[in-house]
C-alpha positions, 0 to 999 in steps of 0.5 A: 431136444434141440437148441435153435440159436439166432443170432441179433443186433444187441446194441446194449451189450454187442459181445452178446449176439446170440440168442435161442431157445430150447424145443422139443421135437417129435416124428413118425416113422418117414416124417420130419421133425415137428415141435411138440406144443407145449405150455409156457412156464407162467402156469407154474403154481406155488411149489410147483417147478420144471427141470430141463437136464443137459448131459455133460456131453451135451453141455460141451457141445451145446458151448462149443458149437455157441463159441463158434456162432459167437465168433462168427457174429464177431466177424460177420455181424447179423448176415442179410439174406440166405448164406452158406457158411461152411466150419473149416478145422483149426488146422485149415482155418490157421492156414488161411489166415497166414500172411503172404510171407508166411505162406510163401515160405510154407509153400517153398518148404513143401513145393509138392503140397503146393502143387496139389492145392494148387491143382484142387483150386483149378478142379474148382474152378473149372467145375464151379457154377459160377466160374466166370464170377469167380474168375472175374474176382480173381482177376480184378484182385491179382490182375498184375500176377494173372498174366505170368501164372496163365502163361506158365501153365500154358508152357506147362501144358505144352512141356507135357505135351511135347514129352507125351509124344516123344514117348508114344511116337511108335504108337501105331493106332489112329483112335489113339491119336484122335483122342490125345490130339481132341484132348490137346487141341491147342496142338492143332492151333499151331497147324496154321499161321494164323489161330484156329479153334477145333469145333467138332470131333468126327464131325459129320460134313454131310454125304448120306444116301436116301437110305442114310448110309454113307456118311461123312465123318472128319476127324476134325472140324475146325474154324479160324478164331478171326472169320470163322473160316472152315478147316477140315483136319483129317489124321492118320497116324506116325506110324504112317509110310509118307512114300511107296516103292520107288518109281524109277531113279530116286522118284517116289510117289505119295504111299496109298495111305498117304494118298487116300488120306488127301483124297478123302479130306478133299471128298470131305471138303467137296460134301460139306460145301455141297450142303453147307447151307442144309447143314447150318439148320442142323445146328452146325456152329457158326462157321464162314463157308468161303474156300474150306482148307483141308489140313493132312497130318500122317507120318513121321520125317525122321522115320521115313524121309531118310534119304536124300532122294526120299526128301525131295520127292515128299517135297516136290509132291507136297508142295504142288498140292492145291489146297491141301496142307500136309504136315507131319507129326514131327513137323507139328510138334517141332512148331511147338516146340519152337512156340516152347523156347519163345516163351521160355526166353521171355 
């Protein structure tokens, strides 16, 4: 037995929104519930009567669960269309309904449960379908707020980032690095002077032999946000020596991992533009052929460079290289660490 409630306009009694009727149902073995035909009370003969019982248990839930419908008639009237409403315990449900000053001071109180609300509503958002709309609404309703909350969780974001290297900056592995740079990409944004955005990991820049072999894989491929110029970023570790033996009287040339690593993103940079254009129909994202910049990041100057000697020959070398930028670990870090004390100051 179940009881279907509907909820009506009543214009002679509004406080009375909810109607229903009380059903029998049956089903087989893997079938859905169907109501059993039945006959209507105006049969009834002389004497004859009908007894519908309710257990104490089914009572309580039947008015329980009608207070609910009442009060959501009180609120929302009759609803058009299909909707969703979802029951909120009292505890949630009083929650929500405090006023700004209230929740302020409740959030103050327990900064820690703020947080992982806060970080529950993010999860929403960045999974929800209809994320735009949502982001849209919030928007137009906090547009004054917005701007101050973005920018904190972006120095957040960077603060962690900052502290994630200073712990792993002995970390010897390159697949290592791929992952924490591909999962900190806006690290990779500060290389330039002018914004980039990464559009691909191992990202395959042609090369391959009639027996598909051979291929070419950069570590990242990238594109300035304005023209949509290619960047080729090729990694090595921290771990990795910027310089060899000395040569003769304080000279020292590039490492060869160092020099392998600059000879390879230009081999890289010479496959792409050699088959940009059969690459393009291959569904490669939208990217503006024009000089491709090669980018190197390897080592760490606080490891290595540690004479005097030492830091002029990297500087000599690096900065007569055509077309190749090198960076350091430490270097790139150390940029956003300065983009942290802008915005901290502001």
């Amino acid at each position: 037995m179940v009881f279907l409630p509907v909820l009506v306009n009543n214009p002679s009694q509004p406080e009375a929104g909810v109607r229903g009727e009380f059903v029998y149902q049956r089903k087989g073995k893997g079938e859905e519930w169907t109501p059993i035909r039945s006959e209507t009370l105006a049969s009834l003969k002389k004497g004859e009567g009908f007894r519908l019982e309710l257990h104490s248990g089914e009572l309580l839930r039947l008015v329980t669960e009608l207070r609910v419908l009442y009060g959501l008639h009180r609120e929302q009237g009759v609803p058009r269309g299909r909707a969703k409403f979802v029951r909120l315990e009292a505890g949630l449900a009083g929650f929500l309904a405090l006023g700004q000053e209230e929740l302020t001071a409740f959030l103050d109180a327990h900064p820690e449960h703020a947080a992982s609300s806060l970080l529950k509503l993010v999860r929403w958002i960045a999974t929800s379908p209809n994320a735009s709309a949502e982001i849209a609404r919030l928007s137009s309703t906090a547009a004054a707020e917005l701007p101050a909350v973005g920018a904190l969780l972006g120095l957040s974001a960077m603060k962690n980032s900052l502290r994630y290297w200073e712990e792993n900056r002995s970390n010897p592995s390159e697949d290592f690095w791929q992952e924490a740079l591909s999962q900190r990409a806006y690290v990779l944004s500060q290389i330039l002077a002018y914004p980039i955005v990464v559009v691909g990991e191992k990202a395959y820049v042609g090369g391959k032999t009639i027996a598909n072999q051979r291929g070419n894989l950069v570590d990242f491929l990238a594109k300035t946000e304005s023209t949509d110029g290619v960047v080729l970023i090729e990694i090595k570790t921290p771990t990795t020596k910027l310089l060899g033996q000395e040569y003769r009287d304080g000279v020292f040339p590039f490492s060869p991992d160092l020099s392998g690593a600059v000879a390879q993103v230009v081999r890289y940079r010479q496959s792409l533009m050699t088959n940009f254009y059969t690459l393009l129909k291959d569904g490669i994202p939208r990217l503006t052929l024009g000089d491709p910049r090669c980018v190197v990041i390897a080592g760490d100057t606080g490891r290595d460079l540690t004479t005097q000697e030492r830091r002029e020959s990297f500087e000599l070398l690096r900065e007569r290289m055509q077309g190749v930028i090198l960076l350091t670990y430490d270097e790139l870090f150390r940029r956003l660490r300065t983009l942290i004390d802008i915005l901290e100051s502001s």
